[in-house]
C-alpha positions as CSV (number, residue, x, y, z in Angstrom):
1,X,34.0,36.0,-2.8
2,X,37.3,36.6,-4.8
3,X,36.6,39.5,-7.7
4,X,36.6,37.6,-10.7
5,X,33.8,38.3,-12.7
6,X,35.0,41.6,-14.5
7,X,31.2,42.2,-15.6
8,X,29.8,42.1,-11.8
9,X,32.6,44.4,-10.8
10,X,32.3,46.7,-13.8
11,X,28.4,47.3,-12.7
12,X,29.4,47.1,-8.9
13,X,31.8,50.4,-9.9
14,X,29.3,51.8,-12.2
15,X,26.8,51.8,-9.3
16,X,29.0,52.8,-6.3
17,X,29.3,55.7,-8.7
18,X,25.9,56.7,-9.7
19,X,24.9,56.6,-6.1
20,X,27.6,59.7,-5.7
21,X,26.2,61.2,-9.1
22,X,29.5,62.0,-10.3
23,X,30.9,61.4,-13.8
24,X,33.0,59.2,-15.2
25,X,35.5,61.4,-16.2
26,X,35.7,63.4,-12.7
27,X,35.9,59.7,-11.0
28,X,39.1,58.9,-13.6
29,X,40.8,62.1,-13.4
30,X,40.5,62.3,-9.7
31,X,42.1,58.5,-9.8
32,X,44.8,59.6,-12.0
33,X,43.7,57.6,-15.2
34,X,41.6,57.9,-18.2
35,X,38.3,57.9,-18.4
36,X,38.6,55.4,-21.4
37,X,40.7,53.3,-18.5
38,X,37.4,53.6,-16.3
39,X,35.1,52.8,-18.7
40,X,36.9,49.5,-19.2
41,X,36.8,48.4,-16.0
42,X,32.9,49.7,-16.0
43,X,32.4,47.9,-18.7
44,X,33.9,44.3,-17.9
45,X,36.3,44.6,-20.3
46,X,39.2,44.4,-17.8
47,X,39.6,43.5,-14.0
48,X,41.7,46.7,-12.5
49,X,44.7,46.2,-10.3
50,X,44.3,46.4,-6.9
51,X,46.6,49.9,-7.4
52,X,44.0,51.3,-9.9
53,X,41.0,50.3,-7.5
54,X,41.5,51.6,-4.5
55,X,41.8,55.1,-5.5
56,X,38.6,54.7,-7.7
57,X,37.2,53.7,-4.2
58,X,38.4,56.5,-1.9
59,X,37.0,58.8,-4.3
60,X,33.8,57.2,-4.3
61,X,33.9,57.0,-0.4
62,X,34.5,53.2,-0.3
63,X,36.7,50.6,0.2
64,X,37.1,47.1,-0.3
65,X,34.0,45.7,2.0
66,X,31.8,48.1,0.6
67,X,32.5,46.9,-3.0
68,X,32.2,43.5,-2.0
69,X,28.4,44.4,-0.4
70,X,27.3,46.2,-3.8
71,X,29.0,43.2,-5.7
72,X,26.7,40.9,-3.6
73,X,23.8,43.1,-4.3
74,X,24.5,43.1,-8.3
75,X,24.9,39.2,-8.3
76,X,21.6,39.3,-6.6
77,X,23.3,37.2,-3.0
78,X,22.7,38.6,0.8
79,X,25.0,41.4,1.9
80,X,24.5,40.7,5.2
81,X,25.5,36.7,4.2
82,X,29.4,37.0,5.2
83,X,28.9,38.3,8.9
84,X,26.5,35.5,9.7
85,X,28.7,33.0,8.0
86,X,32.0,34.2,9.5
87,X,29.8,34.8,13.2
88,X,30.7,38.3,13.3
């Protein structure tokens, strides 16, 4: 599923970030940004770049398949949907 619900990835983020229990500001200034900048992209207000994302990701010990499994799990769809689908 292409990321283009800025709402769904703001709570996917949000999430990915409670589960570490670490702060939005620690998460932002590890990532080299603002926390205001986070809080956007929490928020829905903007989509992040894929420059600005990854880093938020490493530092929440993710990447890009993990996001898309927690934005599955926000939008209320199967995780486990794309492996049976793609046969893998």
């Amino acid at each position: 599923m292409p990321i283009d619900n800025a709402v769904s990835l703001g709570k996917a983020l949000t999430l990915l970030r409670s589960r570490r229990n670490l702060t939005r500001s620690t998460v932002a200034e590890m990532a080299g940004m603002t926390p205001l900048r986070l809080s956007a992209y929490e928020r829905g207000i903007c989509l992040p770049s894929l420059p600005s994302l990854v880093p938020v990701l490493t530092i929440l010990g993710s990447d890009l398949r993990d996001l898309q499994d927690v934005l599955d799990e926000v939008e209320g769809l199967n995780p486990g949907r794309r492996e049976a689908a793609s046969g893998h």
